[in-house]
C-alpha positions as CSV (number, residue, x, y, z in Angstrom):
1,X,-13.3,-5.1,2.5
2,X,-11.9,-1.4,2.1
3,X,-8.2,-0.9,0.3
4,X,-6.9,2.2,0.2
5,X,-3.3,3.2,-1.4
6,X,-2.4,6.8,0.9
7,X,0.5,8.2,-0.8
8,X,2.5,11.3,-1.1
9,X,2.7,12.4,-5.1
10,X,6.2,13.3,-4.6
11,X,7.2,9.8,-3.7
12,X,8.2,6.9,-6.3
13,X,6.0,3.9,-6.5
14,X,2.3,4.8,-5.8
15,X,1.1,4.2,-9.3
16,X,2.5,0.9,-9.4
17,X,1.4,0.5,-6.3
18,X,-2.0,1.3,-7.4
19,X,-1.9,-0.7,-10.9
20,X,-0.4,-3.4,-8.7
21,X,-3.2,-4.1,-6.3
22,X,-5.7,-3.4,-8.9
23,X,-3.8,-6.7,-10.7
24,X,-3.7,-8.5,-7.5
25,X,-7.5,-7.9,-7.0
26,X,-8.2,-8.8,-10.7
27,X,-5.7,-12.1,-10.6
28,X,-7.8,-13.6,-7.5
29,X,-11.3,-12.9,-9.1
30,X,-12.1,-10.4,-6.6
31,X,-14.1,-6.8,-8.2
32,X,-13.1,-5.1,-5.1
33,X,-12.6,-1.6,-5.8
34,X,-9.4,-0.2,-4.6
35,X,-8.9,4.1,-3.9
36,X,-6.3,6.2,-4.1
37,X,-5.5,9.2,-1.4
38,X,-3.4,11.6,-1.5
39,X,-0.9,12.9,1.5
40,X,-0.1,16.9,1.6
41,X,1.0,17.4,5.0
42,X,2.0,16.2,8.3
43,X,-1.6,16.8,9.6
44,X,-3.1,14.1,7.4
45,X,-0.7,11.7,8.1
46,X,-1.2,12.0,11.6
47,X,-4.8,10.8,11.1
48,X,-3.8,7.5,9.6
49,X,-1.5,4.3,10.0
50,X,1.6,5.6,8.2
51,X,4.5,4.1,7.1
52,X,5.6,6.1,4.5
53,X,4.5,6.3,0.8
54,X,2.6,4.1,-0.7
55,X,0.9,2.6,1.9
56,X,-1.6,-0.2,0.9
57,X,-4.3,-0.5,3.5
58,X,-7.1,-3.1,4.0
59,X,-9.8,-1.9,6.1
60,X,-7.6,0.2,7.9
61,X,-4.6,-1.9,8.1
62,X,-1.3,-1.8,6.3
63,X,-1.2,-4.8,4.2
64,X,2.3,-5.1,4.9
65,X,2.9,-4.6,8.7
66,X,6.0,-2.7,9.7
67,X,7.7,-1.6,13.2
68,X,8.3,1.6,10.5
69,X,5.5,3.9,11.7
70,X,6.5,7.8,10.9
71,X,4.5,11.1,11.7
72,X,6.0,12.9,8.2
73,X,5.7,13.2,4.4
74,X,8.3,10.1,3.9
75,X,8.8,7.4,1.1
76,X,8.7,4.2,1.5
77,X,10.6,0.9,0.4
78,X,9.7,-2.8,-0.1
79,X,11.8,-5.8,-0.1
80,X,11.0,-7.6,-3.5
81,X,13.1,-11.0,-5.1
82,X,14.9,-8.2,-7.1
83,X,16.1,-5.9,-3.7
84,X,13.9,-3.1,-2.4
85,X,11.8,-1.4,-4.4
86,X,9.7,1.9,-4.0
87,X,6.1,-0.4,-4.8
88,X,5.7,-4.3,-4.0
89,X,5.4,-6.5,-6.6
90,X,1.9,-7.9,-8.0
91,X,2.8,-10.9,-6.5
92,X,3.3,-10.5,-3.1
93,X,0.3,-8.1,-3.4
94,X,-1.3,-11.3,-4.4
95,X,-0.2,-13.5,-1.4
96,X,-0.6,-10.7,1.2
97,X,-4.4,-10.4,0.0
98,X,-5.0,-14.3,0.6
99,X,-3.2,-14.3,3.4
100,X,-5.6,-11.3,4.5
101,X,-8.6,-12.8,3.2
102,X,-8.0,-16.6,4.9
103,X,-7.8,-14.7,8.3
């Protein structure tokens, strides 16, 4: 299993987003290694399955499937228990990855 976080250094959220998977992975006894990538321009983003910054990616799929595709540099927002948030929380890291993993 690849997981990738693509993100765009300008946006809120990647590191957490990062740290947060990196949790996830560690919480479910998985030693998975998860990679960050950097976003510079609309060119890149072309090339992938974008829906804005941070994206979390599992072989090649967003982790958390959205109609909220986008062609540009753009950040992106997560609905947590607390309201949206700029990274999702370990937790529903967590149940997305067993949810993934089940399948």
């Amino acid at each position: 299993m690849d997981i990738e976080v693509l993100h765009i250094d300008d946006c809120p959220g990647w590191a957490s987003a990062l740290e947060r998977v990196r949790e996830a992975l560690a919480s479910i006894g998985s030693d998975l290694e998860v990679t960050a990538h950097a976003l510079h321009d609309e060119a890149e983003v072309a090339d992938t399955v974008f829906a804005g910054s941070p994206i979390i990616l599992v072989d090649g799929t967003d982790l958390f499937p959205s109609d909220g595709q986008t062609a540009s540099l753009a950040c992106r927002v997560y609905r947590t228990e607390r309201g949206l948030a700029p990274a999702p929380t370990t937790a529903q890291i967590v149940d997305a990855l067993r949810q993934r993993l089940a399948a």
